[in-house]
C-alpha distance (Angstrom), angle and dihedral (degrees) to the residues before:
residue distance angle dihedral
X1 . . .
X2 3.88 . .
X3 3.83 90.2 .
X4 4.07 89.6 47.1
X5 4.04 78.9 51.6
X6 3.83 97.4 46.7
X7 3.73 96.6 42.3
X8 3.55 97.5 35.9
X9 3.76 97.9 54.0
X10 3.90 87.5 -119.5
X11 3.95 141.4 -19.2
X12 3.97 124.3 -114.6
X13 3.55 134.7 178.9
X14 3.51 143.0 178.0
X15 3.34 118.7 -107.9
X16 3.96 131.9 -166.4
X17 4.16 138.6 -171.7
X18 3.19 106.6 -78.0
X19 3.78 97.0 -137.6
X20 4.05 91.1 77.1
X21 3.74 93.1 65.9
X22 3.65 137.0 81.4
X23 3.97 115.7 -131.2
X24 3.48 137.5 -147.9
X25 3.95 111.8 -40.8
X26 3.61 91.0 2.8
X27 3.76 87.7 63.5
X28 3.87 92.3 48.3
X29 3.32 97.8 50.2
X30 3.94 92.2 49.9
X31 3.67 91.8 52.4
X32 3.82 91.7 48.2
X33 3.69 88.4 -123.8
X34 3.70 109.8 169.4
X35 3.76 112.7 -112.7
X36 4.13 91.3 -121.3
X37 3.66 85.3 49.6
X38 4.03 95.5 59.9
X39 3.61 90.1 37.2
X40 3.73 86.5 61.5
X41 3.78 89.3 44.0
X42 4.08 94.6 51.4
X43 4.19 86.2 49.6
X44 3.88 97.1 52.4
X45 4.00 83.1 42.2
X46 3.88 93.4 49.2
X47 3.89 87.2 55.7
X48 3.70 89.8 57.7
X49 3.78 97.6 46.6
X50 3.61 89.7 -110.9
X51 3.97 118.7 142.7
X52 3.52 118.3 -131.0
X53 3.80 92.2 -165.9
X54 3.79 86.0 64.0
X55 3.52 96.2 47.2
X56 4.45 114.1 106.4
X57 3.47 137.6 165.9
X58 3.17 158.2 167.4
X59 4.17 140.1 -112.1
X60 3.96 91.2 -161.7
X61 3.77 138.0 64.4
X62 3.67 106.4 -94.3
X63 4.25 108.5 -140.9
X64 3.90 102.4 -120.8
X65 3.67 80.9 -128.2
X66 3.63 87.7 71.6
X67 3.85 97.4 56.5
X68 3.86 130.1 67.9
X69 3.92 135.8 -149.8
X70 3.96 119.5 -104.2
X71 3.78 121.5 -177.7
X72 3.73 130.1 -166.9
X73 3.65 119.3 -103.8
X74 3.88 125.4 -143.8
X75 3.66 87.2 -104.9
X76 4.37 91.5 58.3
X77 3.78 88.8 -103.7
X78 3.77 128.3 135.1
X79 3.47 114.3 -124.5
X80 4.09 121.2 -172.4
X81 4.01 117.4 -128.8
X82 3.07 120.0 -120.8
């Protein structure tokens, strides 16, 4: 990500409350995602430092009105646009 930063001349993202997404489990179990499947999912993550208890979504189209810009600060911080 800090390379992607460097050579990209920055990183954004957008963000969104989290309170519209499903988490974790929840969000497995509302995408009928087989168990095996997410526990696959969570390994290949886990190998990329990723953290599977962070990771939310959603089932829906989510209005771009609904979501908001974040940048990364020279410190590796998100920041929201305003």
């Amino acid at each position: 990500m800090q390379e992607t930063r460097r050579l990209g001349g920055g990183l954004v993202r957008f963000g969104i409350k989290p309170n519209v997404l499903y988490l974790g489990n929840q969000l497995r179990i509302k995408a009928s995602m087989s168990a095996s499947i997410w526990k696959v999912l969570c390994k290949e993550g886990l190998k990329q430092n990723a953290k599977p208890s962070e990771w939310c979504g959603s089932l829906k189209p989510i209005p771009i009105n609904k979501l908001f810009i974040e940048v990364m600060n020279k410190d590796f911080v998100w920041e929201k646009v305003s």
